[in-house]
C-alpha positions as CSV (number, residue, x, y, z in Angstrom):
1,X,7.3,-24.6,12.9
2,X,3.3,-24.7,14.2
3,X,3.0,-26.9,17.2
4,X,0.5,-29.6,16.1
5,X,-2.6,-28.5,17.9
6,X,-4.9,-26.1,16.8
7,X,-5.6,-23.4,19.2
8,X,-4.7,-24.3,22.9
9,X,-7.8,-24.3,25.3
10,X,-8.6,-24.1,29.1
11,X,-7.6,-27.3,30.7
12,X,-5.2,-28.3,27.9
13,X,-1.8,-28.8,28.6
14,X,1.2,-27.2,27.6
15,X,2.5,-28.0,24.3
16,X,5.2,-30.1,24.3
17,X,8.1,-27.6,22.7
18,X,11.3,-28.8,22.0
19,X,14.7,-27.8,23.8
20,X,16.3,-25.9,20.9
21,X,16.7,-22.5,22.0
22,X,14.4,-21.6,19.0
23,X,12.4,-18.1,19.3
24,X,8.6,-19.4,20.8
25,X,5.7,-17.2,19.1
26,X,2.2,-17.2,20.8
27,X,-0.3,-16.1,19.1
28,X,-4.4,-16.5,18.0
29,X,-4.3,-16.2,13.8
30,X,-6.9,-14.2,14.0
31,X,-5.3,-11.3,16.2
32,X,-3.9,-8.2,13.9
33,X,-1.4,-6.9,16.5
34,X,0.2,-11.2,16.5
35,X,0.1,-10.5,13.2
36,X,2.5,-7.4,13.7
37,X,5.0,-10.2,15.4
38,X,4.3,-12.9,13.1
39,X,4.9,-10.2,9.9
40,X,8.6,-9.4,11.5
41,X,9.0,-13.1,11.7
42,X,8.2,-13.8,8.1
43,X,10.2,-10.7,7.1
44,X,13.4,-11.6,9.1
45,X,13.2,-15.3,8.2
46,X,13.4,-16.2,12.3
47,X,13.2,-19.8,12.8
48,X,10.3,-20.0,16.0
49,X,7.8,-22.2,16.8
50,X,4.1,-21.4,16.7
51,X,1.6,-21.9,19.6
52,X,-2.0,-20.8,18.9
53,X,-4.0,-19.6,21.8
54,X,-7.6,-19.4,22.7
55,X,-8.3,-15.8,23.7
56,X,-11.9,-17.0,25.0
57,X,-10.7,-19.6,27.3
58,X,-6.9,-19.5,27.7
59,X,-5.3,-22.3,28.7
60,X,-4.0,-21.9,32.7
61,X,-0.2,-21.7,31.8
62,X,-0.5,-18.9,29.5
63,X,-0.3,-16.4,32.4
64,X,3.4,-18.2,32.9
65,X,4.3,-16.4,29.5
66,X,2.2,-13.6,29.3
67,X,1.0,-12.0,32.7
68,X,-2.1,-10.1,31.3
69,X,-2.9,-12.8,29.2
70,X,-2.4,-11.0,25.5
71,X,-1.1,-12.4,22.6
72,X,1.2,-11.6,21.1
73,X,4.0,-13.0,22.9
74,X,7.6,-14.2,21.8
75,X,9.4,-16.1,24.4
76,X,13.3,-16.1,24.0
77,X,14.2,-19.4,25.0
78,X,18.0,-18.9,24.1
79,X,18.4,-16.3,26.7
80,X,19.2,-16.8,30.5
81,X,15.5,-17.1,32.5
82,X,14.1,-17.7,29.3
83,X,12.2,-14.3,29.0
84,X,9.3,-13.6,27.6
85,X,7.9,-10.3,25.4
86,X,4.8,-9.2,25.1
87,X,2.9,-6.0,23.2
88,X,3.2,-5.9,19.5
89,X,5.6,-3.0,19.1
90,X,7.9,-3.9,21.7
91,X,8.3,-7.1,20.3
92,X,8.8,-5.8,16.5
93,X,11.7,-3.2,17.6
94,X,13.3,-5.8,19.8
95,X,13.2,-8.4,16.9
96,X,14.4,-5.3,14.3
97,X,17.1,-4.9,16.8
98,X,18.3,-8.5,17.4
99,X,18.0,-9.5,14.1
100,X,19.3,-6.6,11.4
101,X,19.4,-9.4,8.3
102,X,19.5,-7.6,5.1
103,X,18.2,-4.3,6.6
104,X,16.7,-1.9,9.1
105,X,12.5,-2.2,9.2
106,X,12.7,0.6,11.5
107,X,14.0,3.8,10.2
108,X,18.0,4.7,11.2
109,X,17.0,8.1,11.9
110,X,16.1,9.0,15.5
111,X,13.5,11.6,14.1
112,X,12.1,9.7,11.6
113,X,11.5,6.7,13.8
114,X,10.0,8.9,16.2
115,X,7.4,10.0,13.7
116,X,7.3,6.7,12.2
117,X,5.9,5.5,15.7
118,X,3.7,8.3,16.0
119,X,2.0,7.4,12.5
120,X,1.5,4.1,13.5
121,X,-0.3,5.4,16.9
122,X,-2.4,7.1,14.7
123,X,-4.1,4.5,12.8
124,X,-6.0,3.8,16.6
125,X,-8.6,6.0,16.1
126,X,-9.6,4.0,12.8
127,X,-9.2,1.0,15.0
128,X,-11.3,2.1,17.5
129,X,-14.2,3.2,14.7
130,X,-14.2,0.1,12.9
131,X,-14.0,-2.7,15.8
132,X,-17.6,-2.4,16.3
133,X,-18.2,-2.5,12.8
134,X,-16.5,-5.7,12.5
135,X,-17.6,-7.5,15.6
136,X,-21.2,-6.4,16.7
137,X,-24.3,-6.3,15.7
138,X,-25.5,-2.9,16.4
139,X,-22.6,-0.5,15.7
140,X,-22.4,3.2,16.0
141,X,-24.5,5.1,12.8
142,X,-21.5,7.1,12.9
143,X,-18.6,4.2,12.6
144,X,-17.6,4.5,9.2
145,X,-17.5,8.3,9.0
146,X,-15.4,8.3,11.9
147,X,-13.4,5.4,10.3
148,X,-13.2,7.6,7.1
149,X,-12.1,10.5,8.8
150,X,-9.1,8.6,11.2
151,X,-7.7,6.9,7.2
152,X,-7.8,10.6,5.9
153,X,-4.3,11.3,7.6
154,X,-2.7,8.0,5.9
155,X,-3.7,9.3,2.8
156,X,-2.5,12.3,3.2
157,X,1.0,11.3,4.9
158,X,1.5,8.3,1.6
159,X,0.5,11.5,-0.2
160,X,3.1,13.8,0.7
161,X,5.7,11.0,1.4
162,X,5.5,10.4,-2.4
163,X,6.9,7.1,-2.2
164,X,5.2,3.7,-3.0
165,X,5.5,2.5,0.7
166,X,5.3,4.7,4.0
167,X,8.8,3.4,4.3
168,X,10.4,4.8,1.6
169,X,11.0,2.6,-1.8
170,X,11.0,-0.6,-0.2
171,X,8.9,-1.7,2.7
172,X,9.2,-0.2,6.4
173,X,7.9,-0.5,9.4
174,X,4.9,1.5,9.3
175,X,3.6,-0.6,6.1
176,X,3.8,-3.9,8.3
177,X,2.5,-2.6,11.8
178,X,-0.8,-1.2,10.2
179,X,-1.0,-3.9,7.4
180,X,-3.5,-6.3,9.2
181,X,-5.9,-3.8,9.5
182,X,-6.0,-3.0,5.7
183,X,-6.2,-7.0,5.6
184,X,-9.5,-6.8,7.4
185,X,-11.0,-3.6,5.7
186,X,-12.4,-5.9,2.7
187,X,-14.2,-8.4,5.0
188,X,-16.8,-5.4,5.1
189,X,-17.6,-6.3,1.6
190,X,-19.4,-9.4,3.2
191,X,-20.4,-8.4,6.3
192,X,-22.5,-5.7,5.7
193,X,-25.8,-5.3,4.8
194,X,-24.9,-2.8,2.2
195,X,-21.1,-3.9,1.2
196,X,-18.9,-1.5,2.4
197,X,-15.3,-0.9,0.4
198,X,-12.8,2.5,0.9
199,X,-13.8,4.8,-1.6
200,X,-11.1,5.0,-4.6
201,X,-11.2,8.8,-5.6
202,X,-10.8,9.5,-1.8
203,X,-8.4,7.2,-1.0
204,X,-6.3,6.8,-4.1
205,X,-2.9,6.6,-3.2
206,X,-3.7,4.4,0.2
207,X,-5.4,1.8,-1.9
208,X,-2.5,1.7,-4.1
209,X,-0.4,0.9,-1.1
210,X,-2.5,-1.4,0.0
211,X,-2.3,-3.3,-3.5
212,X,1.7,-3.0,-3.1
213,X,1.5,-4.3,0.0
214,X,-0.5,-7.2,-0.7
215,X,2.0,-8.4,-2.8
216,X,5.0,-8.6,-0.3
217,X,6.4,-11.7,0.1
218,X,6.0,-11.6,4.0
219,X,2.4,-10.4,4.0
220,X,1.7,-13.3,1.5
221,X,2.9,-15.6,3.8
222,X,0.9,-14.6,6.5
223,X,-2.3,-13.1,5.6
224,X,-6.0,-14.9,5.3
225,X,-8.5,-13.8,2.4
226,X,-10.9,-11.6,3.1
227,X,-13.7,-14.1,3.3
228,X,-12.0,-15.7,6.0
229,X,-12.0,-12.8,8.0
230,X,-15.5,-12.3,7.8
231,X,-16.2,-15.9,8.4
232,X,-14.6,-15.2,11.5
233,X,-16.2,-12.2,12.2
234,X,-20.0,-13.7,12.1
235,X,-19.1,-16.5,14.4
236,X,-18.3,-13.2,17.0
237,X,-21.3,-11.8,16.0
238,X,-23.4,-14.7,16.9
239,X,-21.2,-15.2,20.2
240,X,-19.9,-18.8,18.6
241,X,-16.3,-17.2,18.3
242,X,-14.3,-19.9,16.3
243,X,-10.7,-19.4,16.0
244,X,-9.6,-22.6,14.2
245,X,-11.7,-21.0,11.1
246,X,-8.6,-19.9,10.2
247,X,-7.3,-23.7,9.4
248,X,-10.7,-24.9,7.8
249,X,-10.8,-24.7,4.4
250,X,-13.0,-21.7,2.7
């Protein structure tokens, strides 16, 4: 349920949301670590209403719900004092908690989730490589080698896992918190001068992955084509950022 507004502004208003005790999910559609939130959404089948929010100019109240002003944030209207959560894998272990449906994203075993966590802590230094390459003009000459070198250790660990997912046979945590990176890696086809994709005999089984993961009904739900994303990521580059790309049509 999307309140009908597109991304909420400085001097707009609150959104009028109703009084249903419903889960409250704010967000900006182009944000991978909302996109963490919004995949545990789609994968739990929460009911929650939608608010999209300008990162550029946030609308005044925002601070009311998130005090440093990051999405994502999932306001728990149901509870006492109506609190709010905030940072991407806070939220997806509280929601993994709160609502077990048919399983467990999050590994059972206290080792394995501790390890699992650690994986996904690992995929920064990629994140830190690439950002530049996705959003400026001028990156580092060394961005994609250092890029290359952080996605070496996910090939390695889906390697030696030797399972289709990093959770196991069916779809786990890890896959969904570093999914809207792998999202994002094709928008580099079109972005670049020279179009950039993951190389296939060095990353193999990763780019199987991400072809399994594509195809999960949660990540269907929520995920934008690569074109998109680079739409997106030229209106950064020439300082016009434009998050209601994500509702225009391709």
């Amino acid at each position: 349920m999307s309140i009908p507004q597109k991304h909420f502004k400085k001097g707009t208003p609150k959104p009028e949301i109703p009084e249903d005790g419903v889960l409250r999910y704010y967000t900006m559609r182009f944000c991978p670590y909302s996109e963490r939130a919004q995949l545990m959404l789609a994968a739990k089948k929460i009911p929650h209403h939608t608010v999209y929010i300008d990162l550029t100019e946030k609308p005044e109240w925002y601070i009311d719900y998130s005090p440093l002003g990051k999405v994502p944030a999932i306001q728990l209207p149901h509870l006492p004092g109506q609190p709010t959560l905030v940072e991407s894998l806070v939220i997806a272990e509280y929601l993994d908690e709160e609502y077990p449906g048919e399983r467990s994203l999050f590994p059972k075993d206290p080792l394995q989730k501790a390890l699992d966590r650690i994986l996904i802590e690992r995929l920064s230094p990629a994140v830190s490589a690439i950002y530049p390459v996705f959003f400026t003009t001028n990156p580092p000459e060394d961005a994609l080698k250092n890029f290359e070198a952080a996605l070496d250790v996910f090939e390695e660990e889906i390697t030696k896992r030797g399972t289709p997912y990093f959770g196991g046979e069916q779809i786990g945590i890890v896959d969904y918190m570093i999914w809207p990176w792998f999202e994002r890696f094709p928008a580099l086809k079109y972005t670049l001068a020279e179009p950039y994709e993951l190389d296939s005999k060095r990353y193999p089984n990763l780019l199987n992955w991400r072809l399994l993961v594509s195809q999960d009904e949660a990540v269907k739900a929520t995920a934008l084509d690569a074109k998109v994303h680079a739409k997106f990521m030229r209106t950064r580059h020439e300082g016009k950022t434009n998050y209601d790309l994500a509702f225009e049509p391709l």
